[in-house]
FIMAR-556467 format. One record per atom (N, C-alpha, C, CB): x, y, z; residue in three letters. Coordinates in steps of 0.001 Angstrom, whole numbers, padded with zeros to 6 digits, always signed. Glycine has a CB too. Example, Ala and Ser with C-alpha at 12.3 -4.5 7.8 and 13.67 -1.06 7.14 Angstrom:
<rs>
+013190-005690+007800ALA+012300-004500+007800ALA+013200-003300+007800ALA+011308-004473+009046ALA+012850-002250+007080SER+013670-001060+007140SER+012900+000030+007870SER+014084-000598+005725SER
</rs>
This chain:
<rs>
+078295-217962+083072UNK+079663-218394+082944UNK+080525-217754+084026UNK+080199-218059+081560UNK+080294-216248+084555UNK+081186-215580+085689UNK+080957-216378+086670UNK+080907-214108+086128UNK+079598-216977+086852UNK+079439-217763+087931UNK+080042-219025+088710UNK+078586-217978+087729UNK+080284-219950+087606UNK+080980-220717+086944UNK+082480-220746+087606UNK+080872-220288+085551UNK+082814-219312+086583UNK+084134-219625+087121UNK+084419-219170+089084UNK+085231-218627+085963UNK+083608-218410+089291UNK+083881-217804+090764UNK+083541-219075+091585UNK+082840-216349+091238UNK+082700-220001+091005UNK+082408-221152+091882UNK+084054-222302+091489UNK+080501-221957+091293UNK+084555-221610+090618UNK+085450-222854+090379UNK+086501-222489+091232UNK+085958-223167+088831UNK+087001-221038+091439UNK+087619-220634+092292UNK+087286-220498+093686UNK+087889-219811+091897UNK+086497-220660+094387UNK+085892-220354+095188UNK+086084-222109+095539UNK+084562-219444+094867UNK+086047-223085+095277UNK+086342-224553+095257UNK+087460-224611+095652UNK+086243-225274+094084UNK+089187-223793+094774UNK+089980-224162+094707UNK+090899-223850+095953UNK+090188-223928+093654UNK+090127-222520+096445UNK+090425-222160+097779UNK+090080-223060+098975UNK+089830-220993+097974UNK+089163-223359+098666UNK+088300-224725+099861UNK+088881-225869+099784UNK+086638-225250+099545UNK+089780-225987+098391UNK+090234-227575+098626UNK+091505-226958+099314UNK+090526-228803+097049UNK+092443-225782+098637UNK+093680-225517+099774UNK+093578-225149+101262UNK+094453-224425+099334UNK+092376-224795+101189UNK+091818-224492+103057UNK+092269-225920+103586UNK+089608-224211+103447UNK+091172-226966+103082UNK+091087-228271+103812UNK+092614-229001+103493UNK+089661-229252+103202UNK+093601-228645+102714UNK+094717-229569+103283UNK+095381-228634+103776UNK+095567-230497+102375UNK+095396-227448+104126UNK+096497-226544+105436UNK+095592-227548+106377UNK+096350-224192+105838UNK+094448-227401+106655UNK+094119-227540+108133UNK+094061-229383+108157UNK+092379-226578+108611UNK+094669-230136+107203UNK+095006-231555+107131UNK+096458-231417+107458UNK+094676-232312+105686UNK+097384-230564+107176UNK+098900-230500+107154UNK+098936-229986+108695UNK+099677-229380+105855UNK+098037-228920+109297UNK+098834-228523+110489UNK+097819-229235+111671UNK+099069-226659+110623UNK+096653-230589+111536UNK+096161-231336+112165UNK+097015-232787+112455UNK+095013-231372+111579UNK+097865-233060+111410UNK+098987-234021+111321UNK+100197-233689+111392UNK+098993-234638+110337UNK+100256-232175+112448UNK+101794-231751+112381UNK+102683-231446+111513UNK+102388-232418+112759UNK+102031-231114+110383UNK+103098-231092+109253UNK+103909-232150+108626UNK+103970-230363+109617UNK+103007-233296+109168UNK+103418-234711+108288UNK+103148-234771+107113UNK+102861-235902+108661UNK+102125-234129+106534UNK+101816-234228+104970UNK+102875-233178+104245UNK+100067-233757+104601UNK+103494-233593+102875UNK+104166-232425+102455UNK+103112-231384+102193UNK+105040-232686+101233UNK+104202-230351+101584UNK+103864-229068+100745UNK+102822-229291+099733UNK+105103-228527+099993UNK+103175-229955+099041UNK+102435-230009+097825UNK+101286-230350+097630UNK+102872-230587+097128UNK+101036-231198+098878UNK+099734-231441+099077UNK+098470-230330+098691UNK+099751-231742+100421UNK+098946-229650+099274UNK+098030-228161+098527UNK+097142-227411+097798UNK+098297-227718+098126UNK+098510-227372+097056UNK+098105-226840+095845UNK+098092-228327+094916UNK+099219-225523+095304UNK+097981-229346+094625UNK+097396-230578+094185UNK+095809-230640+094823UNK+098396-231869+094709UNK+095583-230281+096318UNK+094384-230141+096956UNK+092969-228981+095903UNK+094984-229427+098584UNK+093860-228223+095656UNK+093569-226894+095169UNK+092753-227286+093567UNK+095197-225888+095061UNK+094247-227880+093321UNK+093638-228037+091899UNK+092762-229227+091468UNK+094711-228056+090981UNK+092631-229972+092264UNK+091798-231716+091909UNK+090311-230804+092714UNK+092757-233898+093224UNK+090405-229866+093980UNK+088805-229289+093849UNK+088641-228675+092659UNK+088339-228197+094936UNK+088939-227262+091821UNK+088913-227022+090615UNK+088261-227703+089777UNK+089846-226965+090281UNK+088847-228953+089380UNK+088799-229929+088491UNK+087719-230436+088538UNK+089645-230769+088562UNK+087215-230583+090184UNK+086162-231253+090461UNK+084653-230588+089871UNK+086257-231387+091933UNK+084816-229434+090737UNK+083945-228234+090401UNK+083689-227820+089151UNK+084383-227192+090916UNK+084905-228233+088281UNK+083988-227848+086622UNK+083786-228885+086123UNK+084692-226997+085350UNK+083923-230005+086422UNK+083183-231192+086021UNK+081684-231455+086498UNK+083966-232281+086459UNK+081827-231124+088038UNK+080306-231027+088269UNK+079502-229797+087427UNK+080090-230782+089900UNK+079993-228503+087111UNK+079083-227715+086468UNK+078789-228708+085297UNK+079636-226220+086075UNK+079920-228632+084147UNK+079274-229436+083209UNK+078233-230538+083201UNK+080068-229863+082754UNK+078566-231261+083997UNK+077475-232327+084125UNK+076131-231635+084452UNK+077836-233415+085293UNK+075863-230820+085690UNK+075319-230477+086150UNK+074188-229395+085050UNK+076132-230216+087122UNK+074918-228774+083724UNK+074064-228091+083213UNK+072900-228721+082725UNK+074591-227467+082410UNK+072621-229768+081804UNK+071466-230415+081728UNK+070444-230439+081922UNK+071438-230945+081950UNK+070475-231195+083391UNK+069601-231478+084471UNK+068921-230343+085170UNK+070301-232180+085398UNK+069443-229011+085267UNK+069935-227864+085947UNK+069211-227238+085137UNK+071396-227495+086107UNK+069192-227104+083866UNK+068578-226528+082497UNK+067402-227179+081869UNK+069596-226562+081430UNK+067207-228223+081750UNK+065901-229376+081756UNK+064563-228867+082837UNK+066612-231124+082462UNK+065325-228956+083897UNK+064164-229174+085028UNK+063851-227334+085348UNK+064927-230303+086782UNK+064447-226265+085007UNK+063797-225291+085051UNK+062918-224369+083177UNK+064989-224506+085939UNK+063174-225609+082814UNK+061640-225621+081478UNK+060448-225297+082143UNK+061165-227325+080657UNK+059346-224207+081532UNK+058596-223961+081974UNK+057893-225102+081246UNK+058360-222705+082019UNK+055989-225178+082181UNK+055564-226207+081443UNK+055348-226169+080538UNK+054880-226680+081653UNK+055346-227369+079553UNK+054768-227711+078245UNK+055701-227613+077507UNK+053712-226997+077747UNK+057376-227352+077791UNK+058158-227164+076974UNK+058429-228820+077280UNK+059209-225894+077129UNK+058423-229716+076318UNK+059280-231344+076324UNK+060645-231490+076049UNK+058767-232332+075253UNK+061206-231662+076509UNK+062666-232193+076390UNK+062385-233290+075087UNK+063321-233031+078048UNK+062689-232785+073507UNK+062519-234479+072986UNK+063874-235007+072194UNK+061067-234666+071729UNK+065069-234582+072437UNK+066132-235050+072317UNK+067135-234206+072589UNK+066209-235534+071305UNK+068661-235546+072926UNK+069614-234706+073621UNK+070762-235136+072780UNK+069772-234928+075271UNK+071854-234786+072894UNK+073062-234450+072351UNK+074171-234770+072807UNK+073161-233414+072239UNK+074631-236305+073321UNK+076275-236411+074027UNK+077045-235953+073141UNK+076925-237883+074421UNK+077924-235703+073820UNK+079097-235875+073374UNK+080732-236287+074047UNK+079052-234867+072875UNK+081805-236700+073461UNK+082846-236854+074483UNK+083966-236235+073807UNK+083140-238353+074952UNK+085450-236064+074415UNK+085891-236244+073854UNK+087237-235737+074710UNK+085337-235962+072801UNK+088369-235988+073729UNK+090199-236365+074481UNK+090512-235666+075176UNK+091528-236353+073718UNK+089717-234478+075447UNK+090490-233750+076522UNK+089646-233664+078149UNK+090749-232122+075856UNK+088719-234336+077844UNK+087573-234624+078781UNK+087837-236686+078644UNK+085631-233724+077967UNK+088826-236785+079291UNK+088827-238173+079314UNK+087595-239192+080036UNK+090064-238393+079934UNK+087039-238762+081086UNK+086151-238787+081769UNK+084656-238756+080908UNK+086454-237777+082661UNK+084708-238345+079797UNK+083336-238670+078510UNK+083276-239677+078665UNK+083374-238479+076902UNK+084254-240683+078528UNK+083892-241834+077307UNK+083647-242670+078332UNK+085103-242426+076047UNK+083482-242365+079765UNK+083119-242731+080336UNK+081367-243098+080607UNK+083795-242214+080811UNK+081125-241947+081263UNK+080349-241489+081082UNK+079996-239851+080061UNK+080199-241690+082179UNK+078799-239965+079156UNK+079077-238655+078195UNK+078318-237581+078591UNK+078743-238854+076682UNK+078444-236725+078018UNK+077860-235434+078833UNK+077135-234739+077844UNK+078994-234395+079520UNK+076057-234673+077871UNK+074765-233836+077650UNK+075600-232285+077323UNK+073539-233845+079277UNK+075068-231828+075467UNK+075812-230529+075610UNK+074844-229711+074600UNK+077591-230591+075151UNK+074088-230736+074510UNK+072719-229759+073595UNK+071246-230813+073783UNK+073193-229570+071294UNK+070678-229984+073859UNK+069090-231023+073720UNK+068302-229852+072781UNK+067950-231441+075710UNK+067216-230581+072477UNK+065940-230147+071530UNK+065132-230201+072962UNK+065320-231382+069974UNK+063823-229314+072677UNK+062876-228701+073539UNK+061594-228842+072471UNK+063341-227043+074069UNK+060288-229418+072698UNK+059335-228441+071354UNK+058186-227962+072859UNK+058184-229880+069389UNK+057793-226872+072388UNK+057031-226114+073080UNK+055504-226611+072552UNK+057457-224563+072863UNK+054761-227196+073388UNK+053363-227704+073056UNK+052190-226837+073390UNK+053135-228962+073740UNK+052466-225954+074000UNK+051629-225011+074451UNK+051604-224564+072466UNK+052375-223742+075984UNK+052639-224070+071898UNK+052447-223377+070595UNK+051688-224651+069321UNK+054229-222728+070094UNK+051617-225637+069942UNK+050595-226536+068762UNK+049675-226355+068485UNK+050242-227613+068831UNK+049596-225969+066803UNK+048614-225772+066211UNK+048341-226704+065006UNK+048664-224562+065962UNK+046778-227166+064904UNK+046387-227666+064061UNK+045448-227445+063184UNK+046308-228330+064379UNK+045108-227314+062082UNK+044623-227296+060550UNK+043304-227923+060988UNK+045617-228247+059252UNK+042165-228219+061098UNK+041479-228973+061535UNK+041069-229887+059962UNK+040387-228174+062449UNK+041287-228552+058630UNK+041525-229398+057735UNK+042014-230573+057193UNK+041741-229063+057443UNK+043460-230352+058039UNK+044221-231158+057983UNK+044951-231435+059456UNK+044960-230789+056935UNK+044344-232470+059748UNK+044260-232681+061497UNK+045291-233452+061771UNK+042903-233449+062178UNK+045951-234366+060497UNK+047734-234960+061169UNK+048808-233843+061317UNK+048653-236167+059938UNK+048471-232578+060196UNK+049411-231882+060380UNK+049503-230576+061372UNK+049633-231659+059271UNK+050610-230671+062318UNK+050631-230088+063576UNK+051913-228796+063035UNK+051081-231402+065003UNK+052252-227668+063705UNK+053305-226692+063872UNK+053246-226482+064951UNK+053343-225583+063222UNK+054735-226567+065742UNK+054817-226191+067078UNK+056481-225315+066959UNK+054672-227751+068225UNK+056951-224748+067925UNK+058140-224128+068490UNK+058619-224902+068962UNK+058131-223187+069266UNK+060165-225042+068077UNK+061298-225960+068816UNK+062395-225542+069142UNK+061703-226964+068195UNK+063112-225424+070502UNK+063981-224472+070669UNK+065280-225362+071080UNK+063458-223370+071713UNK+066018-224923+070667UNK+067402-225687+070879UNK+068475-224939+071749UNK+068088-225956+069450UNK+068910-226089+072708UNK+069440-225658+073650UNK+071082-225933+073795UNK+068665-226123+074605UNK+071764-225540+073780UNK+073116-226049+073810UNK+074423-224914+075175UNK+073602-225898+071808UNK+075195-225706+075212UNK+076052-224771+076356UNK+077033-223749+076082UNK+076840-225584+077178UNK+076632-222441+076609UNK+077963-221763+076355UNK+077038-220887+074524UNK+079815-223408+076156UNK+075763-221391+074290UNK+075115-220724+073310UNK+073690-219824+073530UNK+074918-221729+072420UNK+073097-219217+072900UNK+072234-218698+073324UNK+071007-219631+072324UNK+072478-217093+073267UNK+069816-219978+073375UNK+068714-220782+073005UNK+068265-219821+071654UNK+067491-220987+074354UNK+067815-221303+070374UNK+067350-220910+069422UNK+066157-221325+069297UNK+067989-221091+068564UNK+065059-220475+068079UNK+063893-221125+068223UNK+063291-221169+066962UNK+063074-220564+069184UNK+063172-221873+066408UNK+062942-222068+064958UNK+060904-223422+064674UNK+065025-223131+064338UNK+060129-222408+063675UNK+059073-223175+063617UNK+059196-224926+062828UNK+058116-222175+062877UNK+058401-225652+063065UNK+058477-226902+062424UNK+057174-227361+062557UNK+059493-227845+062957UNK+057054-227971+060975UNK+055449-228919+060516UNK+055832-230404+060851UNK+054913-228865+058473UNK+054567-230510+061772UNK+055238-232098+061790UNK+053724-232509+060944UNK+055650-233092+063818UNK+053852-234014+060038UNK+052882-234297+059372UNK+052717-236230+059917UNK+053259-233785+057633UNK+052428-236346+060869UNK+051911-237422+061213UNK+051410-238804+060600UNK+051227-237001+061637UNK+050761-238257+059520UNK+050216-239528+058559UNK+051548-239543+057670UNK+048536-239215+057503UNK+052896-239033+057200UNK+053677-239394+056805UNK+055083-239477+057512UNK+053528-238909+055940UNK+054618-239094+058661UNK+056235-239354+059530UNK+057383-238379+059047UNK+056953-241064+059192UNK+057012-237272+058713UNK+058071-236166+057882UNK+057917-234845+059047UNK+057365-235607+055866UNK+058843-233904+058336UNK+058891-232741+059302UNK+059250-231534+058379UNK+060029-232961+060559UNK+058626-230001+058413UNK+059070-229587+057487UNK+060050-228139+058352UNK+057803-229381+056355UNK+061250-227430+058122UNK+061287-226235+059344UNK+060484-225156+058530UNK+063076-225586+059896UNK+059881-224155+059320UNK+059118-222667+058580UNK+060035-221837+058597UNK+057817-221883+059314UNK+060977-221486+057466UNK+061925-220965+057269UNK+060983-219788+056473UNK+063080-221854+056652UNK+062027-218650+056147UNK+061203-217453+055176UNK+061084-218250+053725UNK+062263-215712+054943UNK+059805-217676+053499UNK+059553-218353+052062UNK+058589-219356+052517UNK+060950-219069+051234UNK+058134-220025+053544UNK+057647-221007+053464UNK+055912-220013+053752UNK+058426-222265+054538UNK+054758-220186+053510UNK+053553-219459+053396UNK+052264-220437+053294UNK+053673-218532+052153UNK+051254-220515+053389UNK+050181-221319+053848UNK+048749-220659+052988UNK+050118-221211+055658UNK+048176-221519+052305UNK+047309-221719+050961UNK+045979-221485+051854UNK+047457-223452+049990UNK+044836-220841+050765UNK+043728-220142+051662UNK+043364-221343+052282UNK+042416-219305+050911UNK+043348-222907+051932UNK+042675-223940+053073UNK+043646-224486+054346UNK+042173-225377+052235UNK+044933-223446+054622UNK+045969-223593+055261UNK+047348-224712+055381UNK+045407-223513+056117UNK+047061-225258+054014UNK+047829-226062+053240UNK+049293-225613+053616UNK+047447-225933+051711UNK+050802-225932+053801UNK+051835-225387+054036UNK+052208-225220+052277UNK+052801-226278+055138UNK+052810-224549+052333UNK+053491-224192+050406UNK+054924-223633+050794UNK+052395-222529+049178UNK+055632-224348+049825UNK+057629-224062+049824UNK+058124-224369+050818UNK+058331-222576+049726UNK+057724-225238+051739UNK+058274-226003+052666UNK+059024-227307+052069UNK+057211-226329+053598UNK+060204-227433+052711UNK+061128-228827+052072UNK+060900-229595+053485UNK+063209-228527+051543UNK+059737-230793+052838UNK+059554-231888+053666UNK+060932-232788+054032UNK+058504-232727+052965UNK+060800-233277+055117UNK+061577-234438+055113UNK+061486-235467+056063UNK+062715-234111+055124UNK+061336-236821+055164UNK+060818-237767+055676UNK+061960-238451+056705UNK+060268-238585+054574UNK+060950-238484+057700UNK+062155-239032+058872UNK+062074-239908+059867UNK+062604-238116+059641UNK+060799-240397+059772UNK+060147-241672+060416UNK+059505-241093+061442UNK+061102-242858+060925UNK+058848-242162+062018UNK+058326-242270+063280UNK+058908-241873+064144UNK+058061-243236+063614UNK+060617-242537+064313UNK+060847-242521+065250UNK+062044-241312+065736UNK+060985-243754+065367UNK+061868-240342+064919UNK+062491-238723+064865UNK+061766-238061+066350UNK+061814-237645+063107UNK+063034-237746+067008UNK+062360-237135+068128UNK+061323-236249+068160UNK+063104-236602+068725UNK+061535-235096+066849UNK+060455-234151+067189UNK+058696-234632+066973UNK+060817-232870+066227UNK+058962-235735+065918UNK+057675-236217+065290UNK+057058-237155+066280UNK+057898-236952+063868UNK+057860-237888+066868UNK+057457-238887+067892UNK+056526-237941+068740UNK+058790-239611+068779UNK+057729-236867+069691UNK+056935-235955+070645UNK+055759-235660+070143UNK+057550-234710+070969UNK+055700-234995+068821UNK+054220-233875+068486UNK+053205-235127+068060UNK+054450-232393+066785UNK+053800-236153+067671UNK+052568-236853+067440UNK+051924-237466+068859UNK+052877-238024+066364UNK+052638-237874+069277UNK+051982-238771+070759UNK+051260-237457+071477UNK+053509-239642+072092UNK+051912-236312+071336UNK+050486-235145+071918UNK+049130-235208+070967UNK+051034-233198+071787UNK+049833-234891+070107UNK+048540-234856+069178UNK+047328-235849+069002UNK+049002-234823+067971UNK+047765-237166+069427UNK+046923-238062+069850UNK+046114-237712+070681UNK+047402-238969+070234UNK+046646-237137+071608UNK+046052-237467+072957UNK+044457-236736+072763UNK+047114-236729+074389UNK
</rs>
C-alpha cells in the first residue's frame, strides 16, 4: 500500500512536470490551472491503474498449481468508472498440489483454498469436495475423519456442478 501511494504521488508530480513544460513550450498560452488539474487527473489515473492492475498482478504471480477458480467484481458510486467496466477485488485460489484422496472413497477430494481479496491478508481454509454429489464441505474445528477416512461433523453443502471450487477439484480429479 506505501507503494501505492508513493507511485500515486510520484504520478502527480509527472503530470505537473509535463504541463509546466506544456505552459512554458506554448509561451504561457495555457493557463495556470492547467497544472494542478494536470497533477490531479495523473493521480487519478495512477490509482485506477493500481486497482485494476491488482488482479492480474496478483493472479499471475500464483505459484504453480495454485488455480484461480473464482473472482469477485464489484462496482460502485464512488468509482463511477465500475459500472463500466468492474473491477476484480477478491478471487478464490484452490491449491492442487494439497489434493488428497481417500482411495476408499475416490470422488471425495480435500484440497487448500485460499482467498484473496485487496487491502486483506490471504486466507486459507480446508474444503471436501465430493464429486459424485456435487457438494462441498469447509474443515472447520470439529470436523474429524472415521478409521476408513470417512469425513464426520462436516456440514455438507450441496452446490452443484457448477460451484467454482467443485468444478475446479473435480475436472483435476478426473484427470
Amino acid at each position: 500500500m506505501l507503494f501505492e501511494l508513493i507511485a500515486v504521488i510520484v504520478a502527480g508530480f509527472g503530470g505537473a512536470g509535463v504541463a509546466l513544460l506544456a505552459r512554458k513550450l506554448l509561451g504561457g498560452r495555457l493557463p495556470r490551472w492547467v497544472v494542478p488539474i494536470a497533477a490531479g487527473t495523473a493521480m487519478l489515473a495512477m490509482a485506477i491503474s493500481n486497482e485494476y492492475g491488482w488482479y492480474p498482478r496478483t493472479a499471475r504471480s500464483l505459484p504453480e498449481g495454485l488455480d484461480v477458480a473464482a473472482t469477485a467484481e464489484s462496482d460502485a458510486f464512488y468509482r463511477p468508472w465500475t459500472y463500466v467496466i468492474p473491477l476484480v477485488t477478491r478471487f478464490l485460489a484452490v491449491d492442487m498440489g494439497s489434493m488428497r484422496t481417500n482411495q476408499a472413497l475416490a470422488a471425495q477430494h480435500i484440497v487448500d483454498v485460499y482467498a484473496f481479496a485487496r487491502w486483506e491478508p490471504v486466507r486459507k481454509l480446508g474444503v471436501a469436495v465430493d464429486c459424485a454429489d456435487d457438494r462441498r464441505a469447509d474443515l472447520v474445528p470439529g470436523v474429524t475423519f472415521a478409521a476408513d477416512g470417512a469425513i464426520q461433523g462436516a456440514t455438507w453443502h450441496r452446490v452443484g456442478a457448477d460451484d467454482p471450487i467443485v468444478r475446479t477439484v473435480c475436472e483435476a480429479g478426473a484427470r
